[in-house]
C-alpha positions in Angstrom: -15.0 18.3 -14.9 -14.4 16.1 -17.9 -14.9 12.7 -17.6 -12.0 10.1 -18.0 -12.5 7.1 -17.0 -14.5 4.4 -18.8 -17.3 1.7 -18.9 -14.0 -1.3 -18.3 -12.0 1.1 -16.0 -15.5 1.6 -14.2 -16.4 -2.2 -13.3 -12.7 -3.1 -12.1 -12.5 0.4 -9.8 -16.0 -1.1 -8.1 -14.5 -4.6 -8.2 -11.2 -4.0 -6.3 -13.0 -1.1 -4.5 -14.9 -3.7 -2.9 -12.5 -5.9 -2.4 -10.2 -3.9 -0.5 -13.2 -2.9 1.8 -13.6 -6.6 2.0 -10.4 -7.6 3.4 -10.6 -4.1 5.4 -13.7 -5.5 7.0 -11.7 -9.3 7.6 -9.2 -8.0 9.1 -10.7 -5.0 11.3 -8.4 -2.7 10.0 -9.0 1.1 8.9 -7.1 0.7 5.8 -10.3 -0.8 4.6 -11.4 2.6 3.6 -8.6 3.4 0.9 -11.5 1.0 -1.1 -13.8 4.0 -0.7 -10.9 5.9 -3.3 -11.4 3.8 -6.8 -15.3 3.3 -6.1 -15.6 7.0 -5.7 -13.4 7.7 -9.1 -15.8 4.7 -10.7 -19.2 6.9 -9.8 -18.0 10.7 -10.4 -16.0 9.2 -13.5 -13.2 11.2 -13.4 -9.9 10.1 -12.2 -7.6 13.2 -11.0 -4.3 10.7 -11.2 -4.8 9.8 -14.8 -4.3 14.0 -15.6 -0.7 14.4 -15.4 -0.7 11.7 -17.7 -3.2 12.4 -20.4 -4.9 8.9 -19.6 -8.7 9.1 -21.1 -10.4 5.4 -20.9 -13.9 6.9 -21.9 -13.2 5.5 -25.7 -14.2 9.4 -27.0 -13.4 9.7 -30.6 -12.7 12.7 -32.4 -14.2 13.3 -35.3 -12.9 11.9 -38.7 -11.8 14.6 -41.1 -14.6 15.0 -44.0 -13.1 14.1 -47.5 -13.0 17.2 -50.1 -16.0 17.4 -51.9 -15.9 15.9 -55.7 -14.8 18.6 -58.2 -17.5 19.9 -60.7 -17.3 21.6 -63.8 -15.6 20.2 -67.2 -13.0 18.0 -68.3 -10.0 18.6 -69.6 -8.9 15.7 -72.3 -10.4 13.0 -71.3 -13.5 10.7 -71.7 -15.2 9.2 -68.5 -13.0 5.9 -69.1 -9.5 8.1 -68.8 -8.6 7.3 -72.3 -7.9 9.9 -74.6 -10.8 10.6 -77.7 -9.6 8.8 -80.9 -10.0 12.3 -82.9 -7.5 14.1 -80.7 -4.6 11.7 -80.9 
């Protein structure tokens, strides 16, 4: 299971998990437990509601492409400076 959800989309799943289990409490009321839901997806990490989507807060990069490597061997016409040699003009 990859994860997909990140540090930020962690701290407000606990916060409004625990809110929801707070007003479940207040009011006596079962529906408290739905705040069981987003602090659940906060500790395993993964959210199955953001695959459909693509959603991926995690912040993973992929890895930039390398540049070519610099070209070695001689050259053709031309001093260091890109201007021509006085000789061959």
């Amino acid at each position: 299971m990859k994860t997909n959800v990140g540090t930020v989309d962690r701290v407000i799943r606990v916060v409004v998990g625990l809110v929801i289990l707070g007003v479940g409490l207040y009011c006596q009321s079962w529906w408290g437990l739905i705040g069981l839901l987003p602090i659940a997806t906060a500790i395993l990490r993964f959210c199955p509601g953001y695959l459909p989507f693509r959603i991926n807060t995690c912040g993973e990069k992929t890895a930039a492409p390398t540049p070519p490597p610099p070209q070695s061997g001689p050259t053709t016409g031309s001093t260091p400076g890109g201007m021509a040699d006085a000789g061959s003009v």
